[in-house]
N, C-alpha and C positions, 0 to 999 in steps of 0.2 A: 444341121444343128448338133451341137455338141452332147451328147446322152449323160446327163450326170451320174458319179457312183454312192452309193449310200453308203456313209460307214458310220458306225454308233461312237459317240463322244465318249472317250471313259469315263466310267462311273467309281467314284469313290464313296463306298456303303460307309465305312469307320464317320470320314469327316462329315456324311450329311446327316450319320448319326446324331455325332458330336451337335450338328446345328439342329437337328428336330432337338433335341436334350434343353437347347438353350432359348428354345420358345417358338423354332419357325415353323411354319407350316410345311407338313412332309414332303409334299412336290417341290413346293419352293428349296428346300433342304436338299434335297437331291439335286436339281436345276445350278442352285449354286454353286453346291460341291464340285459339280462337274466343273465351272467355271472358274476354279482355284480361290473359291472363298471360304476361309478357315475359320474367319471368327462371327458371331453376330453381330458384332460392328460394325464391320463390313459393308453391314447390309442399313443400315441404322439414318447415316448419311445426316448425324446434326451437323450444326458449323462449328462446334467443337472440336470436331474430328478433321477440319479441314488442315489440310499441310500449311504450316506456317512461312511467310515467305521468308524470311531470311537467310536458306540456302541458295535462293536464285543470283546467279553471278552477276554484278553488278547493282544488285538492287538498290544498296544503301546512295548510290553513287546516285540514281537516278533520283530516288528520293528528294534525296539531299538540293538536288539541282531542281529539280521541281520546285519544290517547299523555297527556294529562296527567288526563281523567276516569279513565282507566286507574290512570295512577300515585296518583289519589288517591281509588281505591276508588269513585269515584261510579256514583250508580246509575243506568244505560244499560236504554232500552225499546227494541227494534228493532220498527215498527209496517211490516208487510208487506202486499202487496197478496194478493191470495186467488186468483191462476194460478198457471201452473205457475213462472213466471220471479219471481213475488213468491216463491214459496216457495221457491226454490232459493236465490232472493238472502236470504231470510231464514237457510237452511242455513248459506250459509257464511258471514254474520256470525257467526252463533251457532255455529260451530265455531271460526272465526277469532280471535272474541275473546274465548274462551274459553280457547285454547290462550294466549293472550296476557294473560291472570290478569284480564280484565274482568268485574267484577260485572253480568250481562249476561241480559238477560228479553224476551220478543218476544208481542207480541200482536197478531192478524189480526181486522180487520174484518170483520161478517158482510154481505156483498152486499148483504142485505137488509132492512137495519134501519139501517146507520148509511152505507150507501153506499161510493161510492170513495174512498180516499186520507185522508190528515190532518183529517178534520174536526174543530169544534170539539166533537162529539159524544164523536168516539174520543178526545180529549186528556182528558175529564172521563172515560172509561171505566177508559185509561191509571191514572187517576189514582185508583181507587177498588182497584187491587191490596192485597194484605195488608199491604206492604212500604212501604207510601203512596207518593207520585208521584214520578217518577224527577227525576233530575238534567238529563239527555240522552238524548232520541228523537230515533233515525235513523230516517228514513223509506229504505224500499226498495222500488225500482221502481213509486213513487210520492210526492208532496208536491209537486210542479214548480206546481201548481196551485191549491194549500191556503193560499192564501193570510188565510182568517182561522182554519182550522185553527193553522195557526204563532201568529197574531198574541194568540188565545187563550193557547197555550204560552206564549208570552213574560209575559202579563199573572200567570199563575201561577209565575216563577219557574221556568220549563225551556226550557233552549235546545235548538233542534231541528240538526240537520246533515240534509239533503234527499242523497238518493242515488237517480239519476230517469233514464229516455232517453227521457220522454213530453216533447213539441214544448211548449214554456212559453208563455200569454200573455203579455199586454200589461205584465200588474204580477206582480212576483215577489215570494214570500212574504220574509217578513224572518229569513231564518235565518244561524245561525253560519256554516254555509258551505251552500253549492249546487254540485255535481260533477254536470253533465249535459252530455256530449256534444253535445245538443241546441240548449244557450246560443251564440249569435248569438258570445257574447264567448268560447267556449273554441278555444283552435286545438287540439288532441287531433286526429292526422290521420283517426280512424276515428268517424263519425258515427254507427256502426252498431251501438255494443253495445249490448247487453239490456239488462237491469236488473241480471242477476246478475252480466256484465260492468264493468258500476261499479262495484258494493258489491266484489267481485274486488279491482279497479286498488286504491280504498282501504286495502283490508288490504293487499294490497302495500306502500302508500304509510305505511301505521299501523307495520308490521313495520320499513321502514327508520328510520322515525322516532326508533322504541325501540329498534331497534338503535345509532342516533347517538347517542343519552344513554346506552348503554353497558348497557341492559337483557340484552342477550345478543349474540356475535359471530355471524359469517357461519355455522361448525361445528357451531355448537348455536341457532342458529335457525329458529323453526318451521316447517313445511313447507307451504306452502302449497299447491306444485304438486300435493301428491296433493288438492287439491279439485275439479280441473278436469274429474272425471266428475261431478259438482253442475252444472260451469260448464257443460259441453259440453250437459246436460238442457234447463238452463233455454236457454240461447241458441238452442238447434234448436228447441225447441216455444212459444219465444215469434215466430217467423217473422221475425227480423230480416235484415238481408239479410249472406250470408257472403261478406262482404270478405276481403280476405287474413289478417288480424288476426284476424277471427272463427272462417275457417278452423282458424287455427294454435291458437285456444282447444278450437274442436272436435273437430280432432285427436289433438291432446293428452288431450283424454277421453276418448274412443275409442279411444285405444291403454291408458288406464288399465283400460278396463273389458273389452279383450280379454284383460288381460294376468291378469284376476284378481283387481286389485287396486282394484276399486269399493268403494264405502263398503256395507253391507250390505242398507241400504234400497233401491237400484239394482240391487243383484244378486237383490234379492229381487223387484223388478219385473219385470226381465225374464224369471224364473222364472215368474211368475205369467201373463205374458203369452206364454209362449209362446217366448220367445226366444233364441237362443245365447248366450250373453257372448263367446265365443270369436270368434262371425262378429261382432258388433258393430257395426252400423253405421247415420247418421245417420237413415235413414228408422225406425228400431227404435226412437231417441228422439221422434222427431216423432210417430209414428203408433202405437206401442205403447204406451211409458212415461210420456211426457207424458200423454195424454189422462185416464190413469188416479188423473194427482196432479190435473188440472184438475178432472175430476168431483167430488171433494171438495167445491173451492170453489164448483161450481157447485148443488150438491146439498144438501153440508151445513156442514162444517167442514175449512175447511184446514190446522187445527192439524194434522190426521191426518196430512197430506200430509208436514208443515215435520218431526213426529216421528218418521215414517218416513227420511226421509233423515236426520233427527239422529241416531239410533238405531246403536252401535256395536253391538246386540245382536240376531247374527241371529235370534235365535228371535224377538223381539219385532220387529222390521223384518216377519220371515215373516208375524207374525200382523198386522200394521198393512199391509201391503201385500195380504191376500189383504181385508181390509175398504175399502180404496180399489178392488181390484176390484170387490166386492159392489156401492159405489157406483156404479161405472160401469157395471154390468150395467143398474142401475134408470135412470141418464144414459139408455142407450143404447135401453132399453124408452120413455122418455117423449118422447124426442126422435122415436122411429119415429110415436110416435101421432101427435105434433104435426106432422111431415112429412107426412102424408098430411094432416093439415086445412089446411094451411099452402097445398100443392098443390093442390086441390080449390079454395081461396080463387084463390088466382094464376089459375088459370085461368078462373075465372069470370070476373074481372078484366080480364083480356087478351082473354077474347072482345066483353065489351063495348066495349075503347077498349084496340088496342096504346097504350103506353109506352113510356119511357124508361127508368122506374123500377119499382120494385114493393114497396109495403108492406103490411104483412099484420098483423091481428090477431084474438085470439081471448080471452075472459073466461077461459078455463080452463087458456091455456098458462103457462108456470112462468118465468119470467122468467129463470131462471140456464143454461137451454137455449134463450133465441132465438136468441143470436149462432150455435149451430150451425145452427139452422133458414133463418137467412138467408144463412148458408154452403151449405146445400145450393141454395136457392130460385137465388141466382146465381150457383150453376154451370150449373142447367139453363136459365135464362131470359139470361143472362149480360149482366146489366146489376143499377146499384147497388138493393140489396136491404136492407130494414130490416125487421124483424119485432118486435111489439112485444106485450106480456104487461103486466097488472094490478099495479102496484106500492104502496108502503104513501099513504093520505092522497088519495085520487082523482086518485092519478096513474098516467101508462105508463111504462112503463121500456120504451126503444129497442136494439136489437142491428144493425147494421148492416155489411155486406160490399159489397164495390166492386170495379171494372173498373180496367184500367189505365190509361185515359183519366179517369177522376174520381177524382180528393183528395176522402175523403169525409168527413174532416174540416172542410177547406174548404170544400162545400159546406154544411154542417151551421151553417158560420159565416156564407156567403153568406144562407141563412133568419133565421136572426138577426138579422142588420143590417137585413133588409127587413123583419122581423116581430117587432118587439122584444118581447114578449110572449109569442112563441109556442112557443118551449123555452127550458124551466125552467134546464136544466142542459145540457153536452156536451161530449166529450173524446175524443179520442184518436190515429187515425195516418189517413194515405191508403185504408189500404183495408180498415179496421176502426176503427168508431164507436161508439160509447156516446151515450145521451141520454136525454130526460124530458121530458113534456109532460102539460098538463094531460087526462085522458080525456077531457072534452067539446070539445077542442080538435083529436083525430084529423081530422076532417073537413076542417080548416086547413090542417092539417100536410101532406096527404098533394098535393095541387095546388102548395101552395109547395117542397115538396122537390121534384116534377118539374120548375117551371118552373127551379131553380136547377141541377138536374142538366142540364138544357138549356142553359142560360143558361153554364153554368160549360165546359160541353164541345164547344158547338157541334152535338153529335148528339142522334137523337129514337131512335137503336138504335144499336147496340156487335155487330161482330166477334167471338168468341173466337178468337184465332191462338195455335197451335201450331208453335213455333221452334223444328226441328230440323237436325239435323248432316248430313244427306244419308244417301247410300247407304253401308252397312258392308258392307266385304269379308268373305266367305262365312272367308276366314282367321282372320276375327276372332271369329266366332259359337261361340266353343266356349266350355267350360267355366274354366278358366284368365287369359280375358280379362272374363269375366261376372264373377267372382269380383275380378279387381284393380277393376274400376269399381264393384264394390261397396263396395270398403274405400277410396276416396277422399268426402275428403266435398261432399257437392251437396246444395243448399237452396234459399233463398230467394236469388234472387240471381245464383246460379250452380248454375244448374238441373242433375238430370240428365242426361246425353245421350239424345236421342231421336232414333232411326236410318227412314230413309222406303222401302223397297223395294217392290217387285214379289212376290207369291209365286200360287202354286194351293193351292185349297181342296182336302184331301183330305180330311177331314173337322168334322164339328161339330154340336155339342147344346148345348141351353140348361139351365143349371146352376139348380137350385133356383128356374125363372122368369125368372132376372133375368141372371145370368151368362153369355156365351157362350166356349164353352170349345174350341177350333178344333185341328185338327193338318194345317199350312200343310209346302209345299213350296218347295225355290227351288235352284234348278241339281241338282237332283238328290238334296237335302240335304233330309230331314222334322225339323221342330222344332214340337214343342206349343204352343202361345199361349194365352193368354186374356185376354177383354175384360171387365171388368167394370162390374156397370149398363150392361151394350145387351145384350137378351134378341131383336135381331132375327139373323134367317141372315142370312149373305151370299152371292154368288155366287159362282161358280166360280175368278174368278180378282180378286184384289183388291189394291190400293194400299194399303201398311199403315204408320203412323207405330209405333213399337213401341221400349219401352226392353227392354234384355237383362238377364235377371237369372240366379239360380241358384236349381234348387228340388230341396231335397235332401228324400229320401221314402228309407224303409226302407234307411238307409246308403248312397243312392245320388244322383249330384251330376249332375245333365244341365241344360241351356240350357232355358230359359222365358222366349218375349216376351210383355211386358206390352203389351198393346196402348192405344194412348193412343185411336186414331182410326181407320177404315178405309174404305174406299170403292171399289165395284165397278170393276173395270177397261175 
């Protein structure tokens, strides 16, 4: 396993001056400065402050086309991708333009039969509804790439409007309009949103449209802001990075869903999962509720997912939400099997010839859980990881996770140009990938994707570095300040704070094997820790990276560091 290195985040004293000056609380002050936040606004996140859409390329167009399929009844397919951020982005079309009198129907592709995004498959699917074939397919948080998907559309008389933040080739499909922050051609100053963050800007953008033709004024105009616990879901557990923008979307969900006032399918996830609505916050969406609508897609059907957040009726939300857990139970049962073959592979692997890279496969794993298996495989080996599974037609289907030094999209393209032949298909972002290749083809594949991860990054191994904020004053370690760093939001992006000290070992036992569950000292001060996934002891006194949380047990609220990292003194 890969040893992480510690290095301290820089700190800028001036600007977190400037921000304790302007009212913040001084750790917060410092935390943010670090984080290249200059003003107290920044930090503030009304919907005043959100980016107005108007610089998004295409918007007016889409608008425009909207607001008048609208006004004349035409029939709208909203085709969604099958995560968590396809389904949210489908949620709030299908609230949005519903509230807004559109004749409006959404269908999700099954991962494993007709693939990713607009194909010319899913248009002819589209097309065999009872209602026969729509008018206008929005595509959400996907199409940017559908290039004969669309051009099929077109040949059947249906225009599509593409709603995407996946990075576009070379040739763009031929659609009414294209809204992706991603286009080379949009100045939109936020590069960062989702998917559900476009399909969002849109209905914004739909709403004033048909408010300017005089369809309703400012006072009786839909509400759109209560959707932003949808938005806040998809945007966190699609791993986008939380700019100030994305923030202020997250925010704003997260005070919806403390307050109460979630949509039912949300209140009934975190019910299910375990979790406060009250305490609320972003790690709750990433790692509890997300996971639970992604299982779905990856298992079986994400309609489940998209009707559970539609769903204004808790009882029926309660029952749809406690069967996306079920799904995730079984996710979480087939993913344990395949991590251990997965490992046992890696290693045999690596003792024959370290790498750079590491890909893995097996006839019997499930294809809609490698992208986690290659999530696990490179965090412990921590370099770019692909794991691949049996797909329909003699082919693999690829899942792929990546270091911060390799674009692993980029590389996946750099094979291509060398190997024209030798993947079928591929898509997606820097440090998660998708792909296809022929099964007698692995053999190929796996020396050319090393020599391009070589080629591409200049290294033959990869670092894991751990960026933290230095030493926190023993002032800070209590209950009250664990709790405000809770309810700010940190992501991708703008990470947690992770605080580096000194403590003694007073004690520690290893938790079901695998956990180690410690109670550390430091100036005289006992607080409990625990590290999770390192089942070894440590010694007496030890170096600790460790974020601060809160762990509230039988009505009672005390300090718990998570430990990221640790190492004898």
């Amino acid at each position: 396993m890969a040893r992480p290195i510690l290095v301290p985040r820089p700190q800028y004293p001036e600007t977190a001056h400037a921000l304790e000056q302007q009212g913040l609380h001084p750790l917060l002050a410092r935390l943010y400065a670090a984080r290249d936040v200059h003003t107290i606004q920044e930090t503030q996140y009304r919907w005043q402050h959100l980016l107005a859409p108007h610089s998004l390329h295409h918007i007016q167009q889409g608008a425009q086309r909207l607001a008048d399929a609208i006004e004349a009844q035409e029939r709208i397919v909203i085709v969604a991708d099958y995560d968590c951020d396809g389904a949210t982005a489908c949620a709030v079309a299908m609230r949005a333009l519903t509230e807004l009198g559109a004749d409006v129907d959404y269908f999700v592709p099954n991962r494993f039969e007709t693939g990713y995004g607009l194909s010319p498959e899913v248009v002819h699917l589209v097309c065999q509804h009872p209602n026969g074939k729509p008018d206008l397919i929005i595509t959400v948080d996907n199409g940017i790439a559908s290039v004969e998907g669309v051009a099929v559309a077109n040949q059947m008389g249906i225009q599509v409007l593409i709603t995407d933040h996946h990075l576009p080739g070379d040739t763009l499909p031929d659609a009414v309009a294209i809204i992706n922050p991603s286009l080379p051609a949009c100045g939109f100053p936020s590069k960062h949103l989702a998917g559900v963050g476009v399909i969002f800007y849109l209905m914004l953008a739909v709403r004033a449209e048909m408010r300017e033709r005089g369809a309703f004024d400012v006072e009786y105009q839909p509400r759109f802001d209560q959707l932003a616990d949808i938005v806040a879901l998809g945007t966190v557990a699609d791993v986008v990075k939380l700019d100030a923008n994305n923030r202020l979307l997250v925010a704003q969900g997260l005070k919806q869903i403390r307050a109460g006032r979630a949509h039912p399918g949300i209140q009934a996830l975190f019910h299910i999962a375990g979790r406060q609505t009250e305490q609320a916050n972003a790690f709750d969406l990433g790692f509890a509720v997300g996971p639970r609508i992604n299982a779905a897609g990856r298992l079986a059907d994400m309609s489940i997912g998209i009707r559970c957040l539609c769903s204004d009726d808790p009882l029926e939300a309660m029952e749809l939400a406690k069967e996306l857990d079920r799904i995730n139970q079984e996710r979480r049962h087939i993913e344990s099997q395949m991590h251990q073959s997965a490992l046992h592979a890696a290693e045999q692997l690596m003792q024959l010839k370290p790498s750079a890279s590491v890909c893995v496969y097996q006839p019997d794993w499930h294809q809609g859980v490698v992208g986690l298996v290659a999530s696990r495989l490179k965090e412990k080996y921590w370099r770019p990881t692909i794991a691949f599974a049996p797909g329909e037609n003699g082919e693999l289907k690829g899942s792929g996770r990546s270091v911060p030094e390799v674009h692993l999209r980029d590389v996946l393209d750099l094979v291509s140009k060398k190997h024209p032949s030798l993947i079928l298909k591929f898509g997606g972002h820097a440090m998660a990938a998708g792909l296809s290749i022929h099964a007698n083809r692995l053999a190929d594949f796996i020396p050319a994707f090393e020599q391009a991860v070589i080629e591409f990054s200049g290294k033959t191994s990869f670092d894991p570095i751990i960026e933290h904020d230095g030493s926190l004053a023993l002032q800070h370690m209590d209950v009250p300040t664990a709790q405000q760093l809770s309810q700010e939001v940190w992501g991708a992006g703008f990470p947690p704070p992770v605080f580096v000290d000194e403590f003694n070992v007073v004690f520690q036992r290893v938790l079901k094997d695998k956990h180690l569950k410690l109670r550390v000292e430091r100036d005289g001060v006992i607080f409990d820790a625990i590290w999770f996934n390192h089942a070894e002891l440590m010694g007496d006194r030890i170096h600790m990276a460790y974020r601060l949380e809160v762990n509230h047990w039988n009505g009672n609220s005390q300090v718990q560091l998570m430990v990221d990292h640790a190492q004898n003194s």
